[in-house]
Structures are given as C-alpha cells and as structure tokens.
C-alpha positions in Angstrom: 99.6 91.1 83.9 101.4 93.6 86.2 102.8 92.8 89.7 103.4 95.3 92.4 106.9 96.1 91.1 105.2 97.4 87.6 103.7 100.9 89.9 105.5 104.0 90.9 104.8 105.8 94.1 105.7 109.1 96.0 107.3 108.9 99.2 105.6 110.8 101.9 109.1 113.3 101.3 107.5 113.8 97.6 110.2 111.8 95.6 109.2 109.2 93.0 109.7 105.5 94.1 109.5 102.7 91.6 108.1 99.9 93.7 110.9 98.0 91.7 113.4 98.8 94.9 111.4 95.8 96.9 111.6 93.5 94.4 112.2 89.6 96.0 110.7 91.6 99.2 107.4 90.4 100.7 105.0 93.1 101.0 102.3 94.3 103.5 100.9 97.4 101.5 98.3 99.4 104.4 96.3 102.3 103.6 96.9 104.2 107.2 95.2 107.1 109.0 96.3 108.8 111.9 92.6 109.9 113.6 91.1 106.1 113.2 89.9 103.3 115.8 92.4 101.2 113.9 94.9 104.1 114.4 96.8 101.5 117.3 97.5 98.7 114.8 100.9 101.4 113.6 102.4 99.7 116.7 101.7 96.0 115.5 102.7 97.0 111.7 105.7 98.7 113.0 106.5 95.6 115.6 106.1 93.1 112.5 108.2 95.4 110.0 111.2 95.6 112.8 111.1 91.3 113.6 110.5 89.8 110.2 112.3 93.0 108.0 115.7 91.2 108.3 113.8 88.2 107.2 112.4 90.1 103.7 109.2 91.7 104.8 108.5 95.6 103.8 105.5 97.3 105.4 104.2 100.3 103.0 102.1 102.7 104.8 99.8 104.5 102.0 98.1 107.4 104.4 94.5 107.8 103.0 91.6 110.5 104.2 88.8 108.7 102.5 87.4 107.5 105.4 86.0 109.8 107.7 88.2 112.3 107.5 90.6 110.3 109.7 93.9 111.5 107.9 93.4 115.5 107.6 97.6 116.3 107.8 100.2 116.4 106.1 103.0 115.0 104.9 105.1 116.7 107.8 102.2 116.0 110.5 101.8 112.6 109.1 105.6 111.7 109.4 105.8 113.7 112.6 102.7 111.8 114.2 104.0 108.3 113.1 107.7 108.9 114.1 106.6 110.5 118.0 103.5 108.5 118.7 104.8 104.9 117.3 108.3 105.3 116.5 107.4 103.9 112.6 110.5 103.4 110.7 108.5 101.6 107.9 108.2 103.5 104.5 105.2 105.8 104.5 104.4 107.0 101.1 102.6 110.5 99.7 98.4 110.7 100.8 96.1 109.0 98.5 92.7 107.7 97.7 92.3 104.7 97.5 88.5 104.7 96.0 87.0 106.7 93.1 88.1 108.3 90.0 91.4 109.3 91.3 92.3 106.5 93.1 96.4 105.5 93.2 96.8 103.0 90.6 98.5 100.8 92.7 95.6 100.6 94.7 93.2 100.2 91.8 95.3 96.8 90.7 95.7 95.8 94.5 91.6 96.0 94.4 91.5 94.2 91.1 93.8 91.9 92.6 92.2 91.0 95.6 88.4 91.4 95.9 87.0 91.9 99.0 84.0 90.1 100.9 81.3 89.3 98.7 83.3 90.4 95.4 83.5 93.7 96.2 86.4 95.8 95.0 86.0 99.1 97.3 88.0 99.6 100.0 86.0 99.6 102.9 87.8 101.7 105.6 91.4 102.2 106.8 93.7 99.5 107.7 92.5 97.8 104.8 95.8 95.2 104.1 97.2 93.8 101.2 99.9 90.9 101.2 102.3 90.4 98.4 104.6 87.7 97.8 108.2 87.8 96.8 107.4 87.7 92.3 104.6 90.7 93.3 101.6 89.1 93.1 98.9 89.7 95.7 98.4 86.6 98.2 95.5 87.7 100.0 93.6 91.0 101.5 92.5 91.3 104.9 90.0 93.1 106.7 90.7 96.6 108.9 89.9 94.6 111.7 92.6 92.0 111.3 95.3 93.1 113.6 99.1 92.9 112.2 99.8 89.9 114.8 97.1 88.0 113.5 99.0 88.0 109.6 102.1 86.9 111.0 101.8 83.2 110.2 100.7 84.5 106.9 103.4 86.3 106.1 105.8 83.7 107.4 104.6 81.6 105.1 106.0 83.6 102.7 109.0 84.2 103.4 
C-alpha cells in the first residue's frame, strides 16, 4: 500500500520533487486557489506552517482551477500572489486537478485514502485538506470550511 512518500510532484518552479524529502514530517497537503472565499485561510496555513514547522509540520500548497475558475494564473502569478498578499513561505507545488481523468496521483490516493462525507471520493471545492502523519499515511480530511486554526490540536497530536 503506498504512503505519501511513494508520489513525485513538481514544484510550482517546474522541478521534480519526490515527496520522499518530508519523510518523518507531518503533512498538511491543501489544494489552494488564489480567487476563492476560502482564499484568506493562506494566512492561517501560513501562520500554522511558521509555529509548528520547527516542531515537524510541512504545509504543501497544490494550486488547483477546478473550482470555479478560482486559480486562472500561473506559476509566476501564483507565487507572486502568495508571496505579496500573505507572505507564504510554505512549498507551493505545480497547478493541478485534483478530480477527473487527469487528476495528480497524489491526489487520486489522498481521495482513496480519505473519503469524504457520505463516502464520496470527489473533491468538493478548494481548501479541501488532507493530514498525514509522520510513516505517510493519511489521518484524516477536512472540509474547505475548516479553518487551519481549527486543525491545530489535530496536528499536534501528531507531532
């Protein structure tokens, strides 16, 4: 059975990342858009990466247009709108989707992983959040609507 550290990934700069590099790391892995309602909970991701980093968490940002058409830039606008508006030093990653036929395969096992309410597999909307523990297994998914503050006893539980 793979865990998170099995995928590779492309940084939002275009170079392969083997997911490998966060291995013993807890992971909050957040399919972000820069035009959403949820578009403010960058500043609570970016708040829990910076207190609880030194402690083992990573936040991956996975930008995602799926939804609505929230996330139209790229990779330069993306980074530029993260780094000016919310000062994210979190790793963002390379636009993907997150549904459908070509859906990262990250995503596809996070979904497999971690079903969503009522069984469902599909991601919903943006801000959709998976937590990982520290061997790469999925703990639990939460809702868009759950704000980063609200995972931090979570998360701490983890680490």
């Amino acid at each position: 059975m793979p865990v998170a550290y099995d995928f590779k990934v492309k940084a939002i700069d275009g170079t392969e990342r083997q997911l490998d590099q966060y291995r013993g790391k807890v992971l909050l892995i957040v399919n972000v858009a820069s035009e959403c309602g949820f578009t403010p909970q960058y500043a609570g991701l970016e708040a829990l990466y910076r207190r609880l980093g030194p402690r083992g968490l990573e936040v991956l940002g996975f930008p995602c247009d799926q939804f609505g058409h929230q996330e139209p830039g790229g990779a330069d606008e993306i980074s530029s709108f993260c780094s000016t508006r919310f000062d994210v030093t979190f790793p963002l990653f390379d636009k993907v989707e997150v549904n459908g036929a070509r859906a990262e395969p990250l995503y596809e096992w996070l979904k497999q992983s971690a079903k969503g309410l009522l069984g469902t597999r599909a991601i919903k909307w943006n801000f959709t959040k998976f937590l990982v523990d520290r061997t790469g297994h999925v703990v639990r998914r939460h809702a868009p609507s759950t704000t980063p503050e609200k995972l931090e006893p979570d998360i701490l539980a983890l680490l």
